[in-house]
PDB file of N, CA, C and O in Angstrom:
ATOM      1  N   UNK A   1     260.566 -18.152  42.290  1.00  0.00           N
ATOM      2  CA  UNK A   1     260.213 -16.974  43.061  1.00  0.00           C
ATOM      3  C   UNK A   1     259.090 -16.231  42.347  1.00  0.00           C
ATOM      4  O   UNK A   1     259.146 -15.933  41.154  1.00  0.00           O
ATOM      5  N   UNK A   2     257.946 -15.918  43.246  1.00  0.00           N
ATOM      6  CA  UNK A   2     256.608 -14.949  42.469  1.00  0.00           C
ATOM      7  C   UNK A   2     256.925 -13.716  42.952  1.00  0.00           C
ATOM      8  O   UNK A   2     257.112 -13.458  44.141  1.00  0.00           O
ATOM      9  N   UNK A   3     256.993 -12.866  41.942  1.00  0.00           N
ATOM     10  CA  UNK A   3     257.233 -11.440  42.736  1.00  0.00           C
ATOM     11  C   UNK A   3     255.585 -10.856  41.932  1.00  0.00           C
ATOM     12  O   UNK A   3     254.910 -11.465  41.102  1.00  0.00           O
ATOM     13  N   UNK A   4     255.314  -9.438  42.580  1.00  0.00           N
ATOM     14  CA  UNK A   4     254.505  -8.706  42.102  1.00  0.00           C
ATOM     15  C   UNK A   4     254.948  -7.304  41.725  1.00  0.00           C
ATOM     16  O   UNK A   4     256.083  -7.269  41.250  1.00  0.00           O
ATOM     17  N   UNK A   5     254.225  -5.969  41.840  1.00  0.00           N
ATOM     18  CA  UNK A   5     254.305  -4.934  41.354  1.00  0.00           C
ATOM     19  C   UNK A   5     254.071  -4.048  42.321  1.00  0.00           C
ATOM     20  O   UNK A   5     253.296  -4.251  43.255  1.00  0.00           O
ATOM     21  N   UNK A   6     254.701  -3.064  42.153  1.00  0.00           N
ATOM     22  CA  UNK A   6     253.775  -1.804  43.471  1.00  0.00           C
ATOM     23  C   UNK A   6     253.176  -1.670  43.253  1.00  0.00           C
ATOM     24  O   UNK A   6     252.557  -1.239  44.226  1.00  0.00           O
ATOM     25  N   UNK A   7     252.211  -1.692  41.932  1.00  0.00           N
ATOM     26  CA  UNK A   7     250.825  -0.896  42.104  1.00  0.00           C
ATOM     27  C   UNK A   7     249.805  -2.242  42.955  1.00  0.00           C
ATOM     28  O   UNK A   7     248.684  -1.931  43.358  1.00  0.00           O
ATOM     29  N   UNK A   8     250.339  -3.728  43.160  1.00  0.00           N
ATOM     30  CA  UNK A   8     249.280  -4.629  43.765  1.00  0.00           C
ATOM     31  C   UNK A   8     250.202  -4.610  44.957  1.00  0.00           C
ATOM     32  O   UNK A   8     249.775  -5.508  45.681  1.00  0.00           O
ATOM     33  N   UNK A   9     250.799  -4.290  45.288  1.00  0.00           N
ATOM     34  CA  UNK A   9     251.372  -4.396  46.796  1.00  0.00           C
ATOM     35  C   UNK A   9     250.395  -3.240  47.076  1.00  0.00           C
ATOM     36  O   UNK A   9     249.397  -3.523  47.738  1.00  0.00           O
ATOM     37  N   UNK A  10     250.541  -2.099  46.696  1.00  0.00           N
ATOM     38  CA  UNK A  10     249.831  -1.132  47.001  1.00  0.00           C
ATOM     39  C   UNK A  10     248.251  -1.633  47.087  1.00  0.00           C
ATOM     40  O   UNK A  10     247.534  -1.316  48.036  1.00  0.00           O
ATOM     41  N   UNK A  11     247.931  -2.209  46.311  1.00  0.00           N
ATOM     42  CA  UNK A  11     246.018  -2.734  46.251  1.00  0.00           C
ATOM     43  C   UNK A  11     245.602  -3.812  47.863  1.00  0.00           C
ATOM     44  O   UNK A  11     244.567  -4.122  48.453  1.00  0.00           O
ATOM     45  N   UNK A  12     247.056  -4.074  48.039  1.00  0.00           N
ATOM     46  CA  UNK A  12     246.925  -5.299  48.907  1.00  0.00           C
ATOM     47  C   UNK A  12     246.662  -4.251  50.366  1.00  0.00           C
ATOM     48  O   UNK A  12     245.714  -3.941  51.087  1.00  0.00           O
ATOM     49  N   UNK A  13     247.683  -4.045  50.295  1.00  0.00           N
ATOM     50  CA  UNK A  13     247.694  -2.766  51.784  1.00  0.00           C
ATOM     51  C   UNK A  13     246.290  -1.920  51.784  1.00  0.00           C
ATOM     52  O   UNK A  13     245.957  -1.826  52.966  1.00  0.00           O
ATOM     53  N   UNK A  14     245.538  -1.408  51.130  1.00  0.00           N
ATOM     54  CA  UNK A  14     244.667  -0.995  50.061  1.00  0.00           C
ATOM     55  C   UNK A  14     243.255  -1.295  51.627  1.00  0.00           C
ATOM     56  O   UNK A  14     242.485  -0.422  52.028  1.00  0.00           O
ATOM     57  N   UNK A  15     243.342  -2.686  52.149  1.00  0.00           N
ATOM     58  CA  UNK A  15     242.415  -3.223  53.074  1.00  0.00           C
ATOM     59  C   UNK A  15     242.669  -3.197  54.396  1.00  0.00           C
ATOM     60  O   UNK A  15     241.839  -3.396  55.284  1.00  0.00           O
ATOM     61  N   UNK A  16     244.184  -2.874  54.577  1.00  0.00           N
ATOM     62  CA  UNK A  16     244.826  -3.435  55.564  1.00  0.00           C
ATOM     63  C   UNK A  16     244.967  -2.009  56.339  1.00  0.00           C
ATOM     64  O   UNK A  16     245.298  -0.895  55.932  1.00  0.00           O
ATOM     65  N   UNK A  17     244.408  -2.714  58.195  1.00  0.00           N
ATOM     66  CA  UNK A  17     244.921  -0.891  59.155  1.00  0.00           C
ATOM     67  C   UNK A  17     246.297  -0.941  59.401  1.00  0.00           C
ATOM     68  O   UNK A  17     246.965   0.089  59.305  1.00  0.00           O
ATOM     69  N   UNK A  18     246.996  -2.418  59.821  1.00  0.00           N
ATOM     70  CA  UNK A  18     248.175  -2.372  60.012  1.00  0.00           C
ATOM     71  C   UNK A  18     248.676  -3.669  59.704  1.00  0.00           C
ATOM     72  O   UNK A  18     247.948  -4.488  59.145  1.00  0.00           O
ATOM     73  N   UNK A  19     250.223  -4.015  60.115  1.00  0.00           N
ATOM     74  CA  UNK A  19     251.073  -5.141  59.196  1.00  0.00           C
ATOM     75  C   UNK A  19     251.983  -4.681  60.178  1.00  0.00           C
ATOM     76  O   UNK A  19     252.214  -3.662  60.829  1.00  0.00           O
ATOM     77  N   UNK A  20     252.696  -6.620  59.926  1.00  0.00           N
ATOM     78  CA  UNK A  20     253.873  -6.760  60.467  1.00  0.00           C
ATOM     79  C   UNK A  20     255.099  -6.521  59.923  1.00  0.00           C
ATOM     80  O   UNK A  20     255.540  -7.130  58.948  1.00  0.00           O
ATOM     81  N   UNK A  21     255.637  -5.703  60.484  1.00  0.00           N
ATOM     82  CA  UNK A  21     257.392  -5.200  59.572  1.00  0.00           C
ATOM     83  C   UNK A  21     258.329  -5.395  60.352  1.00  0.00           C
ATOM     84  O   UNK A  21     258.431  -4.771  61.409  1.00  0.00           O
ATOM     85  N   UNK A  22     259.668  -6.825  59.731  1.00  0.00           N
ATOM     86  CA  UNK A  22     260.192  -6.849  60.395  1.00  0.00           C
ATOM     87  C   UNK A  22     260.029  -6.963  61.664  1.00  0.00           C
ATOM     88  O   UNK A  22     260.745  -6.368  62.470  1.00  0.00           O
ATOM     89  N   UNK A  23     258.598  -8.124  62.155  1.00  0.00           N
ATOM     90  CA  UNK A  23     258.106  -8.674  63.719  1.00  0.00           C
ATOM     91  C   UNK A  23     258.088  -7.399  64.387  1.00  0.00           C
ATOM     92  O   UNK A  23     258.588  -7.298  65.507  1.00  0.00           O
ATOM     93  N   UNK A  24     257.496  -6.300  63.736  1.00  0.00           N
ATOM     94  CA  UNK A  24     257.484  -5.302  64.675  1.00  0.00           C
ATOM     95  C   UNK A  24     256.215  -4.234  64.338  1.00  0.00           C
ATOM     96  O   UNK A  24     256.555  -3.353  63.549  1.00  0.00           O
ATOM     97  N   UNK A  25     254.794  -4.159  64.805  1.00  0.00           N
ATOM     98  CA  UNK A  25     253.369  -3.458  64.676  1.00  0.00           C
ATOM     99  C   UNK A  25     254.004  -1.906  64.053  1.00  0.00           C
ATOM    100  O   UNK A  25     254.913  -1.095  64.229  1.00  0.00           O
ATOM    101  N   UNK A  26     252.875  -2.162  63.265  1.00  0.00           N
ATOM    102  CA  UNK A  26     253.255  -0.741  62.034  1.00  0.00           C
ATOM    103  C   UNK A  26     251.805  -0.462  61.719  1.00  0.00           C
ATOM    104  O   UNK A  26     251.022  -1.369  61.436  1.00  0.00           O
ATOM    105  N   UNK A  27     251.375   1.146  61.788  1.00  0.00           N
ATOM    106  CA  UNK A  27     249.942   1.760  60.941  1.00  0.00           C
ATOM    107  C   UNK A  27     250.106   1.866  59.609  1.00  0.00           C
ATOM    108  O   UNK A  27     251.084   2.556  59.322  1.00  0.00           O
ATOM    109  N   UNK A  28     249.531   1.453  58.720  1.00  0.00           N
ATOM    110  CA  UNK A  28     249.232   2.233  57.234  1.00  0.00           C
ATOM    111  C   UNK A  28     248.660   3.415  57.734  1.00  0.00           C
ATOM    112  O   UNK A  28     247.962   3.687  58.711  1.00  0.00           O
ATOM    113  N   UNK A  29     249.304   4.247  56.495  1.00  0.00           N
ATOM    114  CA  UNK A  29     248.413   5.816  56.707  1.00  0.00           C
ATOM    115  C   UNK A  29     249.013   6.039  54.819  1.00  0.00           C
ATOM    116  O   UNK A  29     249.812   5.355  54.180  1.00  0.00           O
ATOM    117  N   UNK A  30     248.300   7.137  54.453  1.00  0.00           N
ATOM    118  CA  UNK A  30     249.148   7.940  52.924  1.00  0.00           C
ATOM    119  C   UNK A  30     248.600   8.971  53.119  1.00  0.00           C
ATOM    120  O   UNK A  30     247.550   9.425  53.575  1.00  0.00           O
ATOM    121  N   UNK A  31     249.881   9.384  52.508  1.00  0.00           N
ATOM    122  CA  UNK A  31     250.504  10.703  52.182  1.00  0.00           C
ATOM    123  C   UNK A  31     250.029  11.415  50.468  1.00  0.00           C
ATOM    124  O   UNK A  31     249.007  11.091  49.864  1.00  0.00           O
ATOM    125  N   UNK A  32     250.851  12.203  50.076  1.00  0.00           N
ATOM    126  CA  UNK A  32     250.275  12.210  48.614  1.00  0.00           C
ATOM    127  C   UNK A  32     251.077  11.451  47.954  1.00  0.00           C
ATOM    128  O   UNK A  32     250.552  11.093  46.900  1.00  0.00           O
ATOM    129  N   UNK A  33     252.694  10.821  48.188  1.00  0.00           N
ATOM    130  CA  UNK A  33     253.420  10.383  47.527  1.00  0.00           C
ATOM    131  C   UNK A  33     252.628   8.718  47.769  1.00  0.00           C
ATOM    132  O   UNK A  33     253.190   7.929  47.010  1.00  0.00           O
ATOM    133  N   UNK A  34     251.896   8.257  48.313  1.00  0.00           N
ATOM    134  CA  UNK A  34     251.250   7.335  48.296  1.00  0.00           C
ATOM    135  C   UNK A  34     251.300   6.365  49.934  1.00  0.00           C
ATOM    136  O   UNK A  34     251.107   7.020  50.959  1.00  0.00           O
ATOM    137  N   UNK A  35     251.521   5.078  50.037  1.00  0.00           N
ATOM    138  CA  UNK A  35     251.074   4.269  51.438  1.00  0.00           C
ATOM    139  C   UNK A  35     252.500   4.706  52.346  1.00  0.00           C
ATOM    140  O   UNK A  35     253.597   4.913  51.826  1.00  0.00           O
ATOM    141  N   UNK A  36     252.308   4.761  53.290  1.00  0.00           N
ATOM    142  CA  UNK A  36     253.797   4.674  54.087  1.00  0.00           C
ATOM    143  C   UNK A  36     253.375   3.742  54.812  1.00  0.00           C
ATOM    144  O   UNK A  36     252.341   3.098  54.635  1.00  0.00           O
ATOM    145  N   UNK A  37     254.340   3.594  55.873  1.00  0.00           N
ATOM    146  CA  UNK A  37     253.483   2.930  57.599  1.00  0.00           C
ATOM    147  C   UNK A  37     254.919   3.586  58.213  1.00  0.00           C
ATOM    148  O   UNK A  37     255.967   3.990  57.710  1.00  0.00           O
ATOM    149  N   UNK A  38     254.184   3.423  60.062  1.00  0.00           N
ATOM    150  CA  UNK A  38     254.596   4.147  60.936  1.00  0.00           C
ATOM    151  C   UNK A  38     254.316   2.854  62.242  1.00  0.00           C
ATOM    152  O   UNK A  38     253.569   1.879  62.330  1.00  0.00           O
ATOM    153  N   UNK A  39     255.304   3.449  63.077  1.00  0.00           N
ATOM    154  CA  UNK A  39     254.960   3.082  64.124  1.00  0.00           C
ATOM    155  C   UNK A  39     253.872   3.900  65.244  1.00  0.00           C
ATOM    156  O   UNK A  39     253.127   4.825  64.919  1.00  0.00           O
ATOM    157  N   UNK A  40     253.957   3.467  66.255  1.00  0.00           N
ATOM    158  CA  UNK A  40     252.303   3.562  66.942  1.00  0.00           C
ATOM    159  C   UNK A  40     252.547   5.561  67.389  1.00  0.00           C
ATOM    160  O   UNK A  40     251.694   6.426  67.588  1.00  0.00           O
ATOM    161  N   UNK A  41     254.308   5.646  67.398  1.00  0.00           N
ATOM    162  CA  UNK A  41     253.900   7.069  68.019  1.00  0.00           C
ATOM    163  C   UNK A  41     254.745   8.058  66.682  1.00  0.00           C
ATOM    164  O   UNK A  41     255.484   9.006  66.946  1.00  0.00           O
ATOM    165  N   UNK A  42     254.443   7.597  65.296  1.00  0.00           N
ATOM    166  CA  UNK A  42     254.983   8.003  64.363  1.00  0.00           C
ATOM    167  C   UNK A  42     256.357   8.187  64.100  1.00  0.00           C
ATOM    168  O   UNK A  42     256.710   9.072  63.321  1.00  0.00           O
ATOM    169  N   UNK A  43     257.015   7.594  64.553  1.00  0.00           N
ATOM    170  CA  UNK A  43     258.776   8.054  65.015  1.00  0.00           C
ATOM    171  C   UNK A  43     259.266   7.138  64.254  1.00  0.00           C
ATOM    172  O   UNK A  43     260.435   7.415  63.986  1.00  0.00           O
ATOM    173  N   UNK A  44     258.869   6.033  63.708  1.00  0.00           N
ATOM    174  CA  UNK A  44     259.886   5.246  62.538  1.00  0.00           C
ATOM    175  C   UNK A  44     258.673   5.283  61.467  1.00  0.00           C
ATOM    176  O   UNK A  44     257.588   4.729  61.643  1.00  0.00           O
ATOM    177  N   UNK A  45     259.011   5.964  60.430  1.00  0.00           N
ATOM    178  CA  UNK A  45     258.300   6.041  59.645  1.00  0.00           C
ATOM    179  C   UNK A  45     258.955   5.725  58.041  1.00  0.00           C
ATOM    180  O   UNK A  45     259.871   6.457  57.666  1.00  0.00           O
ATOM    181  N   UNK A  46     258.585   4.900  57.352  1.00  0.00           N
ATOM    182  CA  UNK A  46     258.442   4.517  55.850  1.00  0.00           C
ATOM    183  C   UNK A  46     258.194   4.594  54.700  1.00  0.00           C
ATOM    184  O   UNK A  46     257.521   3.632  54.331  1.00  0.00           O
ATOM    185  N   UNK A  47     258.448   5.393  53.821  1.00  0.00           N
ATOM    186  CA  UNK A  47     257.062   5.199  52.561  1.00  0.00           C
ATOM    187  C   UNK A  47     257.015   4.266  51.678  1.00  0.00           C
ATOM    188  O   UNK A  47     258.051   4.277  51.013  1.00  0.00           O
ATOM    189  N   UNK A  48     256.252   3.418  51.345  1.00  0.00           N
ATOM    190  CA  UNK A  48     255.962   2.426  51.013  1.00  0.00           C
ATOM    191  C   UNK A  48     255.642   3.190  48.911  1.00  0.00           C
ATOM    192  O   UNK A  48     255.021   2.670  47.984  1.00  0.00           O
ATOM    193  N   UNK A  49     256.383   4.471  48.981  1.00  0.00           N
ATOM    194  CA  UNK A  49     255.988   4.665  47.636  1.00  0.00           C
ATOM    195  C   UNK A  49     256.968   3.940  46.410  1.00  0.00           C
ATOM    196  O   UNK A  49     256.522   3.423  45.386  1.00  0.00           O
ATOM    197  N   UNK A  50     258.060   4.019  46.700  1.00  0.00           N
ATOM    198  CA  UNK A  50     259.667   3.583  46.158  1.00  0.00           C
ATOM    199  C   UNK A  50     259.708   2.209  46.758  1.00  0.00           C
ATOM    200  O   UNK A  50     259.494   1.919  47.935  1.00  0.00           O
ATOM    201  N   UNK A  51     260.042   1.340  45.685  1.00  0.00           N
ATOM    202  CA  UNK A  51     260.687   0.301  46.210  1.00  0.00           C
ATOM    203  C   UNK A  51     261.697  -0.530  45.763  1.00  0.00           C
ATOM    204  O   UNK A  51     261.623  -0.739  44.552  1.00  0.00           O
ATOM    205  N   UNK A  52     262.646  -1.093  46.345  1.00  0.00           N
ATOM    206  CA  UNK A  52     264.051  -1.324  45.488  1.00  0.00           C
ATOM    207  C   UNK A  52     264.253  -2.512  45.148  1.00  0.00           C
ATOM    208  O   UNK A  52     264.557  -3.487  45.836  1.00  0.00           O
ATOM    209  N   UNK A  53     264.062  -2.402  43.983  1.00  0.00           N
ATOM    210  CA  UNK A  53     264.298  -4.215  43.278  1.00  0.00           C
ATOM    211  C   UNK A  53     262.928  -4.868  42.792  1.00  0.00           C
ATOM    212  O   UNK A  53     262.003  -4.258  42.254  1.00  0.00           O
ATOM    213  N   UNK A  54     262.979  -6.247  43.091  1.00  0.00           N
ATOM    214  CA  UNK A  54     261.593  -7.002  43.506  1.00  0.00           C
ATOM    215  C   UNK A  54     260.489  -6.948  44.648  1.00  0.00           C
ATOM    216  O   UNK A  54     260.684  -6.945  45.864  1.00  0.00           O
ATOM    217  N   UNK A  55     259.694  -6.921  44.196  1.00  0.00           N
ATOM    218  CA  UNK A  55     258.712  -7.571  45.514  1.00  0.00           C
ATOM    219  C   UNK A  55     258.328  -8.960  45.577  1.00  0.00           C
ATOM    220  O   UNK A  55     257.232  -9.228  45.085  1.00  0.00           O
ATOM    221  N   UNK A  56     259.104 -10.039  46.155  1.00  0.00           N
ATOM    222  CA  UNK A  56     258.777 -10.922  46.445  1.00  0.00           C
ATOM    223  C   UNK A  56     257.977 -11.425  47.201  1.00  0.00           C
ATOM    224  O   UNK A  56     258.181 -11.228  48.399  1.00  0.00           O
ATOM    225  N   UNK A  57     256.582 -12.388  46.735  1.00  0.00           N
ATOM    226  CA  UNK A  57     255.568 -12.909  47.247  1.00  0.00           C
ATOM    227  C   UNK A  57     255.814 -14.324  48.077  1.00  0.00           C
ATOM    228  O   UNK A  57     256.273 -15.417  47.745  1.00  0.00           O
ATOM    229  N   UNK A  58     255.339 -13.832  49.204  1.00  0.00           N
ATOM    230  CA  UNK A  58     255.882 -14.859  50.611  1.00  0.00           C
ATOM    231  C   UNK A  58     254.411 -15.604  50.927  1.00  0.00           C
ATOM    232  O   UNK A  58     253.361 -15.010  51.169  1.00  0.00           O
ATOM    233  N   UNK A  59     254.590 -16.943  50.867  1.00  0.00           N
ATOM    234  CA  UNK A  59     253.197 -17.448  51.647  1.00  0.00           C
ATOM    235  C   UNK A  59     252.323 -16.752  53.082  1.00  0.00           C
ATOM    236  O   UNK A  59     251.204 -16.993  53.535  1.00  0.00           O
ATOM    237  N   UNK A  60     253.379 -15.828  53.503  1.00  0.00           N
ATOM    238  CA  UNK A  60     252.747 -15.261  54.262  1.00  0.00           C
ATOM    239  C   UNK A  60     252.925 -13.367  54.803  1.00  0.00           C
ATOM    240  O   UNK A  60     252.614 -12.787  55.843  1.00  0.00           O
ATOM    241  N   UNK A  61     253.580 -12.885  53.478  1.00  0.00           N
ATOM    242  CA  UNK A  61     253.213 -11.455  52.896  1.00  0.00           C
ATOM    243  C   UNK A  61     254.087 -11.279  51.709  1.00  0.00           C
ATOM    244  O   UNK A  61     254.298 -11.913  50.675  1.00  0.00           O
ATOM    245  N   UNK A  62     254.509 -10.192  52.241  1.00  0.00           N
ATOM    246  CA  UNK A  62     255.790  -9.856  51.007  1.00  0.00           C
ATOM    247  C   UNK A  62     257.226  -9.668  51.687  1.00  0.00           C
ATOM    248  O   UNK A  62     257.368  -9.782  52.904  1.00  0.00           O
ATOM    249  N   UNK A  63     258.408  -9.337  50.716  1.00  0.00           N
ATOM    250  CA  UNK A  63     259.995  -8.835  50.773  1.00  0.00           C
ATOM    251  C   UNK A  63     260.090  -8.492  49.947  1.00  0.00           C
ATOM    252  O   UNK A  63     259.654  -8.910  48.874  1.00  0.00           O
ATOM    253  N   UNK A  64     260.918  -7.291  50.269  1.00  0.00           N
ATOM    254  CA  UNK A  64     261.427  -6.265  49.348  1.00  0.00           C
ATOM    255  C   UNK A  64     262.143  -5.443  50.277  1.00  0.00           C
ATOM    256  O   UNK A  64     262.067  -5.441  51.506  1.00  0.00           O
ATOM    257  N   UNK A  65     263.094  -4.504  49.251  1.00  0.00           N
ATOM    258  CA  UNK A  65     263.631  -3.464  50.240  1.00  0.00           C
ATOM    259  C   UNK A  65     263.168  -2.060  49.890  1.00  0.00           C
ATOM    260  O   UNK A  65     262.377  -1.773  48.991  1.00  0.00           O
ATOM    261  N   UNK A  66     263.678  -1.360  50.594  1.00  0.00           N
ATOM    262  CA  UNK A  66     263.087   0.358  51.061  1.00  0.00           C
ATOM    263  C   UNK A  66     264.453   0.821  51.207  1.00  0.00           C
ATOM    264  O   UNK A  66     265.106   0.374  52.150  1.00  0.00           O
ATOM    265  N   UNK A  67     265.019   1.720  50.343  1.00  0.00           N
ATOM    266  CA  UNK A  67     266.295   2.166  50.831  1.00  0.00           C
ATOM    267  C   UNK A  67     267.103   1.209  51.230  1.00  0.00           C
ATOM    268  O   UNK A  67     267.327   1.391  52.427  1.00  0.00           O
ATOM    269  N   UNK A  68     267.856  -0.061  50.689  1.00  0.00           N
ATOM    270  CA  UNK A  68     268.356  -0.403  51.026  1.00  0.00           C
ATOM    271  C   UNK A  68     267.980  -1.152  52.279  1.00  0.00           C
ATOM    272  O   UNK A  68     268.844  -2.018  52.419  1.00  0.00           O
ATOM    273  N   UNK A  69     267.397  -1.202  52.925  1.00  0.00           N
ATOM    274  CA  UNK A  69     266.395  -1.953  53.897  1.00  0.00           C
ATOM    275  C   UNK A  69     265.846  -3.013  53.595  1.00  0.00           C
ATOM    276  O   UNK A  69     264.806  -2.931  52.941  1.00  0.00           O
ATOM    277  N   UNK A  70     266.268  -4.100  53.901  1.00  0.00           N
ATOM    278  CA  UNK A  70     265.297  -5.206  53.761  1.00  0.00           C
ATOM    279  C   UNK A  70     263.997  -5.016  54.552  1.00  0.00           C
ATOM    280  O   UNK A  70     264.175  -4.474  55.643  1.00  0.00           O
ATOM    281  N   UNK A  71     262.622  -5.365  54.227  1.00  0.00           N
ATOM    282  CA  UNK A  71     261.150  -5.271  54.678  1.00  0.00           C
ATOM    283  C   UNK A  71     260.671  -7.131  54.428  1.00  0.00           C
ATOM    284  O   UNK A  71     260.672  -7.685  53.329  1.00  0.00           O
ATOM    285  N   UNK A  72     260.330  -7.745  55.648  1.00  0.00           N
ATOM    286  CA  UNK A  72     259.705  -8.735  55.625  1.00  0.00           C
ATOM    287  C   UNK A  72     258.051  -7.937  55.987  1.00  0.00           C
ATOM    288  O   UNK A  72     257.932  -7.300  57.034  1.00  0.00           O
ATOM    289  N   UNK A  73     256.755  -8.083  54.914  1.00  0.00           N
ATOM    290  CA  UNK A  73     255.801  -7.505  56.337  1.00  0.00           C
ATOM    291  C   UNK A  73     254.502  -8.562  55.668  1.00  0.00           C
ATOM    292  O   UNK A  73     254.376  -9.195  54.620  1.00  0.00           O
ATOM    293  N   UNK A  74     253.893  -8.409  56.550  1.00  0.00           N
ATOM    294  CA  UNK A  74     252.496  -9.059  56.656  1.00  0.00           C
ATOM    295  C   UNK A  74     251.580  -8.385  57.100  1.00  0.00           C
ATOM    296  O   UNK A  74     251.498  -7.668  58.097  1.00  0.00           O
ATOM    297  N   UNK A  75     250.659  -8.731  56.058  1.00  0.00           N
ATOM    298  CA  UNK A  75     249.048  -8.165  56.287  1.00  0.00           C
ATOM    299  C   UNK A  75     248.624  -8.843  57.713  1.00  0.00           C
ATOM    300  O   UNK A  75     248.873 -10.016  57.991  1.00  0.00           O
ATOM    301  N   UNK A  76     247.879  -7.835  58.661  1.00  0.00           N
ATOM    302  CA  UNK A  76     247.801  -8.565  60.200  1.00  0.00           C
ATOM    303  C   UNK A  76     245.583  -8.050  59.828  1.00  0.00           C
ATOM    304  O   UNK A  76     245.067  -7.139  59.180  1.00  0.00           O
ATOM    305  N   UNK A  77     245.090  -9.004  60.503  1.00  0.00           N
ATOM    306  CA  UNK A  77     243.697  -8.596  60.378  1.00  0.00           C
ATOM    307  C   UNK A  77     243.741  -8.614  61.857  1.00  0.00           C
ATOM    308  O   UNK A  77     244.172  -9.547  62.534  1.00  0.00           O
ATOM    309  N   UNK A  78     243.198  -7.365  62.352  1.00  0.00           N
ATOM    310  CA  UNK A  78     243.052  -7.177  64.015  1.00  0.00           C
ATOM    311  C   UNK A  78     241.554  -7.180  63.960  1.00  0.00           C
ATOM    312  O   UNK A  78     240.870  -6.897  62.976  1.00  0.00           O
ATOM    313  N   UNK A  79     241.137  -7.536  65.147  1.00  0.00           N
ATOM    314  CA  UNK A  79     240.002  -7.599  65.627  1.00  0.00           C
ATOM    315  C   UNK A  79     239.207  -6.965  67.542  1.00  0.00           C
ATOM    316  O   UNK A  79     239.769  -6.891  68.635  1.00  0.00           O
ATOM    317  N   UNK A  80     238.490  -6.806  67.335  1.00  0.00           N
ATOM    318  CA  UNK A  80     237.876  -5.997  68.689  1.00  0.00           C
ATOM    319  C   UNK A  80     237.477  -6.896  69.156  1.00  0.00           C
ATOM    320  O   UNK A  80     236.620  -7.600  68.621  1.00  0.00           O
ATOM    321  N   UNK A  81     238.017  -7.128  70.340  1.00  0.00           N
ATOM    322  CA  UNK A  81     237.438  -8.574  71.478  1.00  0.00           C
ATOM    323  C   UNK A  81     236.497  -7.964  72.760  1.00  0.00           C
ATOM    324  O   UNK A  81     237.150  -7.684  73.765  1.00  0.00           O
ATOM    325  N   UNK A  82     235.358  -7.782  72.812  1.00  0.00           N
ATOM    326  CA  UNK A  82     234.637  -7.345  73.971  1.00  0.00           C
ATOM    327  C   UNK A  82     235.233  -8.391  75.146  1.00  0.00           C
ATOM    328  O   UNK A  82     234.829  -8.311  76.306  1.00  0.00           O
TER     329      UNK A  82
END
């Protein structure tokens, strides 16, 4: 198992507008306590400052938990389609 650190989970998000959590569209935004994410009308909201345990590195993002919360999420690159 590769795990990393919050301060590069944090560097990673760092590029990213939004990510998949738990198969479900989430905004990055921060606060002063540092990254959170939210959903589209702010009503489930996260902070991505605390995190519990490991951060385990997934071929295709990270896991870790949040309060007891398990978090599967992935960096999503969106794009503008004319």
């Amino acid at each position: 198992m590769q795990t990393t650190t919050l301060e590069q989970l944090h560097e990673e998000l760092g590029d990213a507008y939004a990510v998949d959590l738990n198969d479900t569209l989430y905004f990055i935004g921060y606060d002063d306590e540092g990254p959170f994410v939210a959903d589209n009308h702010g009503d489930d909201y996260i902070s991505l400052a605390e995190v519990d345990g490991d951060i385990e590195v997934l071929e295709y993002g990270f896991f870790f938990h949040v309060a007891e919360k398990p978090i599967t999420l992935k960096l999503l690159s969106l794009m503008k389609i004319n």
